[in-house]
C-alpha positions in Angstrom: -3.9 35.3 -12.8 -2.8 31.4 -11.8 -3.1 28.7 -13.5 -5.3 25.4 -11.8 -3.6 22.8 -11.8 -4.7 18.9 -11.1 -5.0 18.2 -7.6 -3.8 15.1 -6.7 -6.8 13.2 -6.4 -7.3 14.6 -10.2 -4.1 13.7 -11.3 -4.8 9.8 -9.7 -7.8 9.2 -11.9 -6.6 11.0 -15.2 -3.5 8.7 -14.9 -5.6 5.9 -13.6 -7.8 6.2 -16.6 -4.6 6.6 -19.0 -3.4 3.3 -17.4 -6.9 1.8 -18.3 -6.3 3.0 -22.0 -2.9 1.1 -22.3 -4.5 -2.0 -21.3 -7.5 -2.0 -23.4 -4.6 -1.4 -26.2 -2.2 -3.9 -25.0 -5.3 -6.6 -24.5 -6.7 -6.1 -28.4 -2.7 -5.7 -30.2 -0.5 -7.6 -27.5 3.0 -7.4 -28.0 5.2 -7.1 -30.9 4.7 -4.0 -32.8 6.8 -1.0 -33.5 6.4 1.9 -31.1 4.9 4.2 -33.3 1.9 1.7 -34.3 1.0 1.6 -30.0 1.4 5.5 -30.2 -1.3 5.7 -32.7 -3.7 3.7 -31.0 -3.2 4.7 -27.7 -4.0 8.2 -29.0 -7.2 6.7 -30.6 -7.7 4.8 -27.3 -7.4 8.4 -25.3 -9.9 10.1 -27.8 -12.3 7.3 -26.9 -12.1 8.1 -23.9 -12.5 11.9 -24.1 -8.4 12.4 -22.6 -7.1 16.0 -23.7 -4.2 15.1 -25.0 -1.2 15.9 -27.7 1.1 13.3 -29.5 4.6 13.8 -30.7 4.4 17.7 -28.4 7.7 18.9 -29.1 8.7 21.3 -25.9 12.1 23.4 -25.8 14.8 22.4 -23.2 16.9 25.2 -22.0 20.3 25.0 -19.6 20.2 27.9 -17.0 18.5 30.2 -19.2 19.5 29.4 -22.6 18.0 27.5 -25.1 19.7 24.4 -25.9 17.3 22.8 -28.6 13.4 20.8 -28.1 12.8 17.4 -27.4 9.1 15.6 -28.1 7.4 13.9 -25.6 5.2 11.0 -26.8 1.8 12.6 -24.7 1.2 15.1 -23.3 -2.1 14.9 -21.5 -4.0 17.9 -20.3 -0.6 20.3 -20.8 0.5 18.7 -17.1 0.8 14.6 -17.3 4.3 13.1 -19.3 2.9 9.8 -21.0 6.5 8.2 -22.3 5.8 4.9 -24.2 8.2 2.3 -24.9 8.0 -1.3 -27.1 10.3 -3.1 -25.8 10.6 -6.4 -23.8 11.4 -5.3 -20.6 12.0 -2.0 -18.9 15.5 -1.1 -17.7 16.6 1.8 -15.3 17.4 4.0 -17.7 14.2 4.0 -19.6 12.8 5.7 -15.9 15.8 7.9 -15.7 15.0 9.3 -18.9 11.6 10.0 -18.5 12.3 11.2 -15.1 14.9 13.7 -16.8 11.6 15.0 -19.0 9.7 15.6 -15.7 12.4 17.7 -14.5 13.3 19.8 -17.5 10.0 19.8 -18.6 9.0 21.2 -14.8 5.9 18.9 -14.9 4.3 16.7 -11.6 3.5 13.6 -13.0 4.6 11.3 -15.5 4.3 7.7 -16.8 6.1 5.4 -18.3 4.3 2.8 -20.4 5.7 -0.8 -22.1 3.8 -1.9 -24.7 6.3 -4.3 -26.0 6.1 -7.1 -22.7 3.6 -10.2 -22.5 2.4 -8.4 -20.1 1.9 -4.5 -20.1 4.6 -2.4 -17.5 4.1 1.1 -16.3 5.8 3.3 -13.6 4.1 6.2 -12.2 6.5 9.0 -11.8 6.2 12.4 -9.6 9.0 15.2 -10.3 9.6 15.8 -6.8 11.1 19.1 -7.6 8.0 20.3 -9.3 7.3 23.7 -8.8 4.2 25.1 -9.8 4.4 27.9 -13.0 2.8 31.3 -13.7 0.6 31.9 -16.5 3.3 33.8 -18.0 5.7 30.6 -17.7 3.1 28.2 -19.5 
């Protein structure tokens, strides 16, 4: 049996609608706050919005076959979108590298990066271009 996954035109408005959720967030707290306060109403934000999601999912990381230890990733939405948040004042490089690494270990498609802690809110849409889709036994 396979799993469905999002097609892309899926995976455009869940993230769209995710994006919509950080803004409504960002436009009622604005900037300043500790990460974990925008984690906790971004989630309430998403349940608002009926998004499937889980905060804080921890996930194992493995190195060519063995497990090397787990690593939580802020959101996980519908068990295939990476929602990485940040509070910070700007976004650098390695902010995107890092949750570009997640995509790839993780073996997910599609990913965002979110910065709650700008004037204005920043997010990057990622895509793991060496995605490669996973059997039920995998999941």
């Amino acid at each position: 049996m396979e799993l469905k996954f999002l097609t892309k035109e899926q995976q455009d408005k869940i993230t769209h609608k995710i994006i919509g959720c950080a803004m409504e967030v960002h436009n009622i707290m604005g900037n300043g706050f500790q990460e974990v306060v925008y984690q906790r109403a971004f989630s309430i934000e998403m349940n608002l919005q009926d998004i499937e999601h889980r905060r804080e999912f921890e996930m194992p990381l493995s190195y060519k076959g063995h497990d090397i230890g787990t690593r939580r990733v802020d959101f996980l939405v519908l068990d295939e979108i990476s929602v990485e948040i940040k509070a910070i004042i700007n976004l650098e490089d390695v902010h995107l590298a890092q949750a570009m690494n997640y995509l790839e270990a993780y073996n997910l498609q599609t990913g965002l990066l979110i910065n709650f802690g700008s004037k204005s809110l920043q997010f990057k849409r990622l895509f793991n271009k060496s995605w490669k889709p996973k059997s039920i036994e995998n999941k």
